[in-house]
C-alpha positions as CSV (number, residue, x, y, z in Angstrom):
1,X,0.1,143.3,78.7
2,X,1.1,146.9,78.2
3,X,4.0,148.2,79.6
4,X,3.8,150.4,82.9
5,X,5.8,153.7,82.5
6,X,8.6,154.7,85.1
7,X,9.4,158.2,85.5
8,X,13.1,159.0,87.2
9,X,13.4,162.4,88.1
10,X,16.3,164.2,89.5
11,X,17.9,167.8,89.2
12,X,20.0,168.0,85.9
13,X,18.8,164.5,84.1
14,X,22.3,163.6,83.4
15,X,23.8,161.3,86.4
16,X,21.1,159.5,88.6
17,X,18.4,159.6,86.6
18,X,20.0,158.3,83.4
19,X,21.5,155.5,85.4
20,X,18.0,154.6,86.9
21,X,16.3,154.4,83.6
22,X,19.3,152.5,82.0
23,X,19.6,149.8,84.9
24,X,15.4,149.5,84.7
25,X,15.6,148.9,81.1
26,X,18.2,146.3,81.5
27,X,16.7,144.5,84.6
28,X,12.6,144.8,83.6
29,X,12.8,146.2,80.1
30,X,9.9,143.4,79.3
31,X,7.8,144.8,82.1
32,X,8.9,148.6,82.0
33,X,8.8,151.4,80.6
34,X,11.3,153.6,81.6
35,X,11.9,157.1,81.0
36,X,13.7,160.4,82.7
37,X,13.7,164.0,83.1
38,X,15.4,166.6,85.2
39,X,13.7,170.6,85.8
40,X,17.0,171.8,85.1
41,X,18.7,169.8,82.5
42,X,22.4,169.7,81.2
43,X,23.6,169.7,77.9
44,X,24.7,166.2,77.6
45,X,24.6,162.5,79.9
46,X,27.6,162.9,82.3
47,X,30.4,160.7,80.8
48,X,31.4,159.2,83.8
49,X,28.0,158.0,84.5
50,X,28.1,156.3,81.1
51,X,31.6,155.1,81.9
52,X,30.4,153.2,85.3
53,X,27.3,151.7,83.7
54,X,29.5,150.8,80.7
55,X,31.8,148.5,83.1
56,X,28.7,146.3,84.3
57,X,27.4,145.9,80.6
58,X,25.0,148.6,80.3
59,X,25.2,151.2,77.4
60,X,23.8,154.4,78.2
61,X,25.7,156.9,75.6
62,X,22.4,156.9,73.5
63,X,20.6,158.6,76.5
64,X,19.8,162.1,76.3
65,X,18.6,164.7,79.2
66,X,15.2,165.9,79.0
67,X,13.0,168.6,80.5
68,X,10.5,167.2,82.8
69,X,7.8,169.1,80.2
70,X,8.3,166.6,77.7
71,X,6.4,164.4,79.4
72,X,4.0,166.6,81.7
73,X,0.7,165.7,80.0
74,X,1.8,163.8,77.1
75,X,2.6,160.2,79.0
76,X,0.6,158.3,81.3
77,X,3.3,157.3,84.3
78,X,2.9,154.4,86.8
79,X,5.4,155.5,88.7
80,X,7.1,158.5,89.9
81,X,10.5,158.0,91.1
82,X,12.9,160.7,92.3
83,X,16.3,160.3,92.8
84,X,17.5,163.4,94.6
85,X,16.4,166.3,97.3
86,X,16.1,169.0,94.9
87,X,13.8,167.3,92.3
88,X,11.7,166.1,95.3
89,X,11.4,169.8,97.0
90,X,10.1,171.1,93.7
91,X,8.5,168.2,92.0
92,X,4.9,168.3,91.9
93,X,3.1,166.7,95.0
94,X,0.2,165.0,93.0
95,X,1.4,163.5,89.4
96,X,-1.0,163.3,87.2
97,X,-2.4,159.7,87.6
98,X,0.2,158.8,89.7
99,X,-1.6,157.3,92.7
100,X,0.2,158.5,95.7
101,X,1.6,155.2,96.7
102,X,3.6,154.8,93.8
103,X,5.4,158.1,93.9
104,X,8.4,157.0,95.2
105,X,11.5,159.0,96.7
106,X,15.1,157.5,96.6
107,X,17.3,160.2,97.7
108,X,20.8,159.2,96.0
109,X,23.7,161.7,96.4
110,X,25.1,163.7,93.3
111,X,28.2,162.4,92.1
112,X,28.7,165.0,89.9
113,X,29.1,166.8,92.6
114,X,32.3,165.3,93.3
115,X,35.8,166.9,93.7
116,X,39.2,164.9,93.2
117,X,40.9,162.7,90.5
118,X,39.1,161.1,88.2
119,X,39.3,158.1,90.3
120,X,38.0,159.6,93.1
121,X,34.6,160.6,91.3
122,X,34.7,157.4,89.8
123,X,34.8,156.0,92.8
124,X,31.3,157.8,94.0
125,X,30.1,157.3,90.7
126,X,30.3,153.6,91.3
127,X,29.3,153.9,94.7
128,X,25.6,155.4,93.8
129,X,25.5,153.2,90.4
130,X,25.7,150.0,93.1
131,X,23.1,151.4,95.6
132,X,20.9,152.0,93.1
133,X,21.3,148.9,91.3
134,X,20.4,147.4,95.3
135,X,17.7,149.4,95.0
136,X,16.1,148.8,91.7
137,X,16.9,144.9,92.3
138,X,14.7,145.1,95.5
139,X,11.9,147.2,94.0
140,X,11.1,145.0,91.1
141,X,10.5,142.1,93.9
142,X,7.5,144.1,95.1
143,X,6.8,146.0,92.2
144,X,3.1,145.6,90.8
C-alpha cells in the first residue's frame, strides 16, 4: 500500500513543523509520508528544536525548511496539517486534493518566540515537542 503524504505547515518551517514531520516519521514512518513547509521560511531548523527531539531519540539535524511552493502542485497530500495561527490565516482554504475533512488545524505556540535563558526556551521547547507528541499519538489512533 502506498504511503499517504502529510503536509505540516507553520510560519517559518523551522520549529513546529520540523518537529511534526520528525515525530510522524518516527511514530508512522511505515504508514506516512511526511513532509513540511513554512510561507516564510528561515535559513536553517532551529537548534533547539533539534536539541529537544534529540533527547527523546529523534534526529532531526538533517531536516531542512522549505517553501510551501515546493510542494504546491508537485505532491499529492492526504493531509493538511497546520501547526500555528499565521500559516492557518494565510494558508489556502481548499488544498488541492485535500478533502476538507482532513485539513487539519493544531494551533501549537512558537517557541521560538521565547525570551529567557536557554533553559527557559528549552523549557517551552519541550513543552510544545510533548503536546504535540500527545497529539500525533492520538491522531494516528483515528487516522485513515
Amino acid at each position: 500500500m502506498k504511503k499517504q503524504t502529510v503536509l505540516f505547515l507553520c510560519t517559518g518551517n523551522s520549529c513546529r513543523s520540523q518537529m511534526a514531520e520528525g515525530f510522524l516519521r518516527h511514530m508512522a514512518g511505515d504508514r506516512f509520508e511526511p513532509i513540511s513547509a513554512g510561507f516564510d521560511i528561515k535559513e536553517a531548523v532551529h537548534p533547539l528544536a533539534i536539541k529537544v527531539m534529540q533527547e527523546i531519540g529523534i534526529d532531526i539535524s538533517d531536516q531542512q525548511p522549505k517553501n510551501v511552493e515546493k510542494w504546491l502542485g508537485r505532491v499529492m497530500v492526504h493531509y493538511l496539517i497546520i501547526v500555528c495561527d499565521k500559516a492557518n490565516a494565510t494558508c489556502p482554504r481548499v488544498w488541492p486534493g485535500v478533502d476538507e475533512r482532513k485539513r487539519l488545524y493544531w494551533p501549537f505556540i512558537d517557541p521560538a518566540l521565547t525570551e529567557g535563558s536557554e533553559e527557559e526556551q528549552l523549557a517551552v521547547f519541550r513543552e510544545v515537542r510533548d503536546a504535540m507528541q500527545g497529539k500525533i499519538s492520538a491522531w494516528l489512533e483515528i487516522a485513515e
